[in-house]
N, C-alpha and C positions, 0 to 999 in steps of 0.2 A: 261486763256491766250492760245491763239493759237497757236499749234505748226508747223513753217516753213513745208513747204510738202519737203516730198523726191526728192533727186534729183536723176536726169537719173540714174546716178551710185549705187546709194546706192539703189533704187527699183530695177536694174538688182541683184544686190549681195543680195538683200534679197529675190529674189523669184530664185535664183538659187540653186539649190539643192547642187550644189558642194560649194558652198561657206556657206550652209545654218548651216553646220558642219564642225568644222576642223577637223584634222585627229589627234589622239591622236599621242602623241612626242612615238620614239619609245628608247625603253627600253635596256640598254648595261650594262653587268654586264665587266667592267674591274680590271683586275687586274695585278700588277709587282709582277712578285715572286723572287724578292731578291734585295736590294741596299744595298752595301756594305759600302758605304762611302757617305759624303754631299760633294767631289768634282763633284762624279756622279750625285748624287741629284740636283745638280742646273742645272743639261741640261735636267734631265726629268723635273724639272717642268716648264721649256722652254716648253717640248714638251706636257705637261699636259696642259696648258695654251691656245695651240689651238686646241688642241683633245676635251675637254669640248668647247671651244668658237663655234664649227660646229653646228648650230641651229637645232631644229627638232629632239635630244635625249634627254634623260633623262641617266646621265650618273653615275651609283653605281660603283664608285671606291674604290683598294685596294690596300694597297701599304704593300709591305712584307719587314722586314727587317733583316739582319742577318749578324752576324762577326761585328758588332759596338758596340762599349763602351761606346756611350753617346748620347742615341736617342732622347734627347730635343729640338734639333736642330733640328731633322727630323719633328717633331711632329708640331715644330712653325712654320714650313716652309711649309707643305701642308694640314695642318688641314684643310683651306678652300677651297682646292680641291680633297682630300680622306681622306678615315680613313687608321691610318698609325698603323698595327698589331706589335708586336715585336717578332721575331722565331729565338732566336739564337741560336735554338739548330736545325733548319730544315734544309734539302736538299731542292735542287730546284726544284725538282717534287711534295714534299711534301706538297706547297702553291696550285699548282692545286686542292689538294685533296678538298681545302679550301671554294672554290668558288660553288656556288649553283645557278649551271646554267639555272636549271628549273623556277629561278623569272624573267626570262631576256628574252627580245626579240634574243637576239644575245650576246654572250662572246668575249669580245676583250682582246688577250692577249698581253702586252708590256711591251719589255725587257726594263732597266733601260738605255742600251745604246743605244737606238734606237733614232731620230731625223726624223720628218716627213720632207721633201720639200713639196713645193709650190702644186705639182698635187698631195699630198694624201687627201684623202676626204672618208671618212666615207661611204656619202651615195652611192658614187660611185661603192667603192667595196662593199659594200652589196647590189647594183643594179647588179653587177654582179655576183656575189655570187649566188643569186637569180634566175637570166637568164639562167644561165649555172647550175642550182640544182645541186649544187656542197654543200659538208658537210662543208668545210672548204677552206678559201682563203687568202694566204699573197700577200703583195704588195710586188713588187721587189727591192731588195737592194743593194746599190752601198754601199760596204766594204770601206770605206775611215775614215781615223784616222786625224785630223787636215788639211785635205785636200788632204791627202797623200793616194794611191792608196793602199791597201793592196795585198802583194802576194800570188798567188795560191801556199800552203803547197805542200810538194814534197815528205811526210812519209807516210807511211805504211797506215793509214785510210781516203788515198786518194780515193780510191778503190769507198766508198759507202757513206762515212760524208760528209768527203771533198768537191767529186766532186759536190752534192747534192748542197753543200753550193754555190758552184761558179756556179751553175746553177741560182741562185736566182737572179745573177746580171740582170738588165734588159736587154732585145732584143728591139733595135730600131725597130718600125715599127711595133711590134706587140702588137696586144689588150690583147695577154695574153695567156697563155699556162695551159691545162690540162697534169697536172702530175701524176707522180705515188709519192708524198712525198712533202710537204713543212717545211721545216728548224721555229724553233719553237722560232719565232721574235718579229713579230706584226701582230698576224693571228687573223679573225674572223673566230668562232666557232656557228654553229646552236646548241640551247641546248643539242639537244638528239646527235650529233657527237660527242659533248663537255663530254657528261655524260658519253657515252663509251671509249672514252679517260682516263677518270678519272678510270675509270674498268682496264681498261690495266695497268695501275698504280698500283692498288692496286692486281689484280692476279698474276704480276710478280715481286711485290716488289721494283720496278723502284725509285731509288731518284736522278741519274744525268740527264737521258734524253739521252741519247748518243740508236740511234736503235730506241726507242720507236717511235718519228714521224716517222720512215720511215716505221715500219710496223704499224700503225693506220692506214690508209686508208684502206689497204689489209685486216686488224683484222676486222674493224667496216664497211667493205663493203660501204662506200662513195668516191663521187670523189673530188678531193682537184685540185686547181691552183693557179697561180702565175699571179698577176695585172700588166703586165709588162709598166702599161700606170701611174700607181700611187706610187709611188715610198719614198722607208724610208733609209736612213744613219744608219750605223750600223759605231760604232768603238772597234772591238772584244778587241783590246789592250788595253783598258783604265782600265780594271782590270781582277784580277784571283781569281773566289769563292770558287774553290776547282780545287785537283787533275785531270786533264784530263786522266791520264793513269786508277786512279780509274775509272772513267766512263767510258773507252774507257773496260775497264774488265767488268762493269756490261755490257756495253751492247753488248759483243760478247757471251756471257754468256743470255741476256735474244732473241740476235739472233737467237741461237742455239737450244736453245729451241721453240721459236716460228716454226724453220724449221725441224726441229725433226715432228713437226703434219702438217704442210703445206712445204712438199718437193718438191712443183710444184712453191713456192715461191720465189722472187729472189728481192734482198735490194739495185740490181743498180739501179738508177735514171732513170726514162724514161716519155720521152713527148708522149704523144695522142694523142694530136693535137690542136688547134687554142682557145679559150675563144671567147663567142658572146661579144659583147659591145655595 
């Protein structure tokens, strides 16, 4: 039996070279390094549901959990979109150690309280990412709780955390800012940024995270920015993992240190200037 001849279309796409191969899906190693509770749990897997649903990855997830008494729940609940680790005895720097950045195209890290909107997209910020050879990029964050605007803090680690943080908010109008520090949200990492990250970790002993993003950049000589066009929800108050003064000690403590060998070094927040798009 004879078979139908090709039509117009289908002879263009098969002698087209660009069609003649697809592009292989690209490869994201993500991981949550802590959910404390399944109140939090069911808004990440809101936000898992369209982080995996973006076509065009291949997406190896990890989901960390710690401070809970009865992970059954966790485990039925996103088996079929991560493997869910149990660390009740880890800090939350300690799950970075975890991740094996070198099987991945790119490392996406997200917090349990994060929430994507409408303009965040994957392939966006890592076309930008890309553009601007930058090591590492967060999307910009609107701090709102229930809808509710959160206040800029008015204590003592205003100075360098703080302000950093209320930098992250987005700028109308702009495509995106090179900074000296992104706040450690929902950021993609290129493997080798990611792997010396991980090294900062483990040289200074680091388990809150309080200092560390802000000197990565400066330590692993990369430029990091902020997507100020793709945008994620943050709601800092929905829970507490640990002690903030504990961390706010480790990391005046691994500051001091860091500025002890680099005294030309400085942990204020500062823009560069403009992101391509």
């Amino acid at each position: 039996m004879q078979l139908p001849a090709a039509t117009t279309t289908e002879a263009a796409a098969s002698s087209d070279p660009r069609t003649a191969e697809a592009s292989p899906p690209t490869r994201i190693s993500m991981f949550v390094p802590g959910v404390p509770n399944m109140e939090t749990g069911r808004k990440l897997k809101s936000a898992l549901q369209v982080i995996k649903g973006e076509p065009g990855f291949i997406i190896d997830c990890n989901i960390f959990l710690y401070q809970t008494s009865d992970t059954s729940e966790f485990h039925q609940a996103f088996s079929p979109f991560c493997n869910v680790l149990d660390t009740p005895n880890a800090a939350y720097l300690d799950h970075y150690l975890r991740v094996q950045a070198h099987k991945s195209d790119y490392v996406l890290l997200w917090a349990a309280t994060i929430s994507p909107t409408p303009s965040f997209r994957l392939k966006n910020l890592i076309a930008q990412l890309e553009l601007n050879q930058l090591g590492a990029i967060g999307p910009a964050i609107n701090f709102t709780c229930e809808g509710i605007s959160e206040r800029r803090e008015s204590h003592a680690e205003i100075d360098a955390v703080s302000d950093r943080r209320w930098q992250m908010m987005p700028h109308l109008g702009s495509p995106g800012r090179l900074v000296s520090a992104v706040e450690l949200q929902a950021d993609i990492f290129k493997p080798s940024a990611f792997e010396c990250f991980q090294g900062l970790i483990s040289k200074f002993q680091a388990h809150y995270g309080s200092y560390i993003d802000i000197l990565f950049p400066h330590a692993c000589q990369i430029k990091v920015g902020i997507a100020d066009k793709y945008v994620i929800k943050k709601c800092r108050a929905s829970y507490v993992t640990y002690d903030n003064s504990v961390a706010l000690d480790e990391g005046e403590r691994l500051r001091d240190a860091y500025k002890a060998v680099h005294p030309g070094w400085n942990p204020k927040f500062k823009v560069f200037g403009k992101l391509l798009v």
